[in-house]
C-alpha positions as CSV (number, residue, x, y, z in Angstrom):
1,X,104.4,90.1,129.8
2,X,104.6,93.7,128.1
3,X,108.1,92.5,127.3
4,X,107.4,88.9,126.0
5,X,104.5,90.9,123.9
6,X,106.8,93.2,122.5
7,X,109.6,90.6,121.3
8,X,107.2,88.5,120.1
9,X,105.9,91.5,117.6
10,X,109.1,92.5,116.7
11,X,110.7,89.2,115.9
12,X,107.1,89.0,113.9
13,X,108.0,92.0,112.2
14,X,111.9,91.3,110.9
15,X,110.4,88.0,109.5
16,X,107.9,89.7,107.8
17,X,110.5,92.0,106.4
18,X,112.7,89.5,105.5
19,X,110.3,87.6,103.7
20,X,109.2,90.5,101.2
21,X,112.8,91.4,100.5
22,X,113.4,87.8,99.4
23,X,110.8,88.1,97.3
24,X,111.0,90.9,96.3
25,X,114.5,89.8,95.1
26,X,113.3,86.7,93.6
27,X,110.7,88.6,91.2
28,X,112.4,88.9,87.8
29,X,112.5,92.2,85.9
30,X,109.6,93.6,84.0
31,X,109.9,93.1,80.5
32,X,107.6,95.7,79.4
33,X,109.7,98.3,77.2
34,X,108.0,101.0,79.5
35,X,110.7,103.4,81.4
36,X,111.5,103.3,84.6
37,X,111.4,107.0,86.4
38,X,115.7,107.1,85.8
39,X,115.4,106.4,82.4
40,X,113.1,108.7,81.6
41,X,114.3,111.5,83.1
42,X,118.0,110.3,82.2
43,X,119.7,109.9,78.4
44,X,115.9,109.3,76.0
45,X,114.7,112.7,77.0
46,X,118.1,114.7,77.3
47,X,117.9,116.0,73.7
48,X,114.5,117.3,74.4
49,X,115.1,119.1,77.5
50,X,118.1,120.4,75.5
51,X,116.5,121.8,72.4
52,X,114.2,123.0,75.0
53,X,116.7,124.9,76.6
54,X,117.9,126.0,73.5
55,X,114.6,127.5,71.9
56,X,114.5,129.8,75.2
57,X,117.8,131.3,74.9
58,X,116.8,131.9,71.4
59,X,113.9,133.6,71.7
60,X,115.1,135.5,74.8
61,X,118.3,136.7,72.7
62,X,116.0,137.5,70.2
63,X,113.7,139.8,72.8
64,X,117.2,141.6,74.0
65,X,117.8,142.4,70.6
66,X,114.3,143.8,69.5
67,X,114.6,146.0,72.8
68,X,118.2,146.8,71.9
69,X,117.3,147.8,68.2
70,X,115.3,150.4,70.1
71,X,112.1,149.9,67.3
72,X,109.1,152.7,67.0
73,X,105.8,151.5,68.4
74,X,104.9,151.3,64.5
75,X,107.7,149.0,63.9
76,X,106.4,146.6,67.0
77,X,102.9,147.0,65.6
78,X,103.9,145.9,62.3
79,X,105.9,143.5,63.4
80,X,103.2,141.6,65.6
81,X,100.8,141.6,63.1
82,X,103.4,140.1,60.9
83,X,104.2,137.2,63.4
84,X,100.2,136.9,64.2
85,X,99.4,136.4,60.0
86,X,102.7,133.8,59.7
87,X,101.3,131.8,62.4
88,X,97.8,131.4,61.4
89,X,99.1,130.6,57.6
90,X,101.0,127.6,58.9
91,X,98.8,126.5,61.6
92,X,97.2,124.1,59.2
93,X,100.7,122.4,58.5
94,X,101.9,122.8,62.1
95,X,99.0,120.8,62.9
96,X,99.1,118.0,60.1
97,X,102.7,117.8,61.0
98,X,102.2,117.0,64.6
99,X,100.1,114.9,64.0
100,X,102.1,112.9,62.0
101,X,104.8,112.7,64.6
102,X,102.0,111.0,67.1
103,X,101.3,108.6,64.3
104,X,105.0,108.1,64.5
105,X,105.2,107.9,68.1
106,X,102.3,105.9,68.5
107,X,103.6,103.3,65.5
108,X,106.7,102.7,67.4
109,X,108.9,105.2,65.3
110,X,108.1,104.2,62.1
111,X,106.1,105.7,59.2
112,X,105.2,104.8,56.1
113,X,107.2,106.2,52.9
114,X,104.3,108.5,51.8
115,X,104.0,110.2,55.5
116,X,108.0,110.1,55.6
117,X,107.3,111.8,52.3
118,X,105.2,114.4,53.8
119,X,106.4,115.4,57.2
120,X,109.4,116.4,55.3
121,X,107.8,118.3,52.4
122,X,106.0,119.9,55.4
123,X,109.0,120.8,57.2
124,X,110.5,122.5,54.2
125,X,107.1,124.7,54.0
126,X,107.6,125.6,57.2
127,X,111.2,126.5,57.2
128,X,110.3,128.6,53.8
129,X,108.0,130.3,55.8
130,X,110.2,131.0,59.0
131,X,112.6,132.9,56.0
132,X,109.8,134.8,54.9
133,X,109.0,136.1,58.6
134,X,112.5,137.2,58.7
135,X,112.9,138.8,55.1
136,X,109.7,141.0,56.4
137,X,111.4,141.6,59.6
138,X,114.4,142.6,58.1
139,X,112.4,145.0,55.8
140,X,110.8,146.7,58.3
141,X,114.3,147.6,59.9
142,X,115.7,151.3,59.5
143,X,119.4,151.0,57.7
144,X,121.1,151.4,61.2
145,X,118.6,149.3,62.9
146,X,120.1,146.3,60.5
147,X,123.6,147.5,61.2
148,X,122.9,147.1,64.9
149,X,121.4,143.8,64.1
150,X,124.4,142.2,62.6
151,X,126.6,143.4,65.3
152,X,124.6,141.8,67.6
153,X,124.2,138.4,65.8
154,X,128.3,138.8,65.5
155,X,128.7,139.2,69.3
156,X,126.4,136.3,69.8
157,X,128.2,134.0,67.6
158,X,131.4,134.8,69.5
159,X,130.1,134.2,72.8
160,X,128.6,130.9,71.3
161,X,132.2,130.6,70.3
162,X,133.8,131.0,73.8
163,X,131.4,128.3,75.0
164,X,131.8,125.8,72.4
165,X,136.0,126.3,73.6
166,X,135.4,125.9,77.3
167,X,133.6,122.6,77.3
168,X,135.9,121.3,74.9
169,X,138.7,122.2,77.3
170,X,136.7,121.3,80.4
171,X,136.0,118.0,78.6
172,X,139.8,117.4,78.3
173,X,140.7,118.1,81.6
């Protein structure tokens, strides 16, 4: 009986398996343009993971250099407060320009000539104001301070260098 019982249940069970694979197989494929969890972790958000990436080994090369520079506590002070006063003069565009790329986002990738018009006038504030960070930065350096500073921007260019030569050879190979 136990056995009868028990054959019965699992041919029961194959069938039922069975059946949802074929329809399962039978279901055509969403045509939402929503992602599916490869694609979204594959080739649309590669550049972003990569600038990511890239924004890290900036600022940490940047941290090795201000402890290599070997700056007073002055300098650091002055420094900061520098950094803190740049920040909060461009938070209002920072702001306006993210929330233009939402708008963007959210209208499917498209804006309208005036905000195209904008985001870029904003982005050229901004990057006039990254310059001016670093002009103070650079004036609050000692003479052999900037010295050491350009050595170390030319060592990092040539390990960039280096790089750039052993992916193209690895990508020959």
């Amino acid at each position: 009986m136990k056995r009868a019982l028990t054959a019965a249940l699992l041919t029961l069970a194959a069938s039922f398996a069975a059946a949802a694979q074929e329809a399962s197989s039978q279901q055509p494929p969403p045509q939402s343009p929503a992602l599916t969890q490869g694609e979204r972790t594959g080739t649309r958000h590669r550049g972003l993971r990569r600038r990511m990436r890239m924004r890290m080994r900036m600022r940490h090369d940047g941290l090795r250099a201000m402890r290599q520079l070997n700056l007073t506590e002055q300098q650091v002070t002055q420094m900061r407060s520098q950094r803190e006063a740049a920040r909060q003069a461009t938070q209002a565009q920072r702001a306006e320009l993210r929330q233009l790329s939402r708008e963007r986002r959210q209208s499917g990738g498209r804006l309208t000539e005036v905000q195209q018009t904008r985001a870029k006038q904003l982005r050229e504030e901004l990057h006039a104001a990254r310059l001016r960070s670093r002009e103070s930065f650079h004036a609050a350096l000692t003479a052999e301070q900037r010295t050491r500073l350009e050595q170390l921007k030319a060592e990092r260019k040539a390990r960039r260098e280096q790089l750039r030569q052993r992916r193209e050879e690895l990508r020959q190979q």
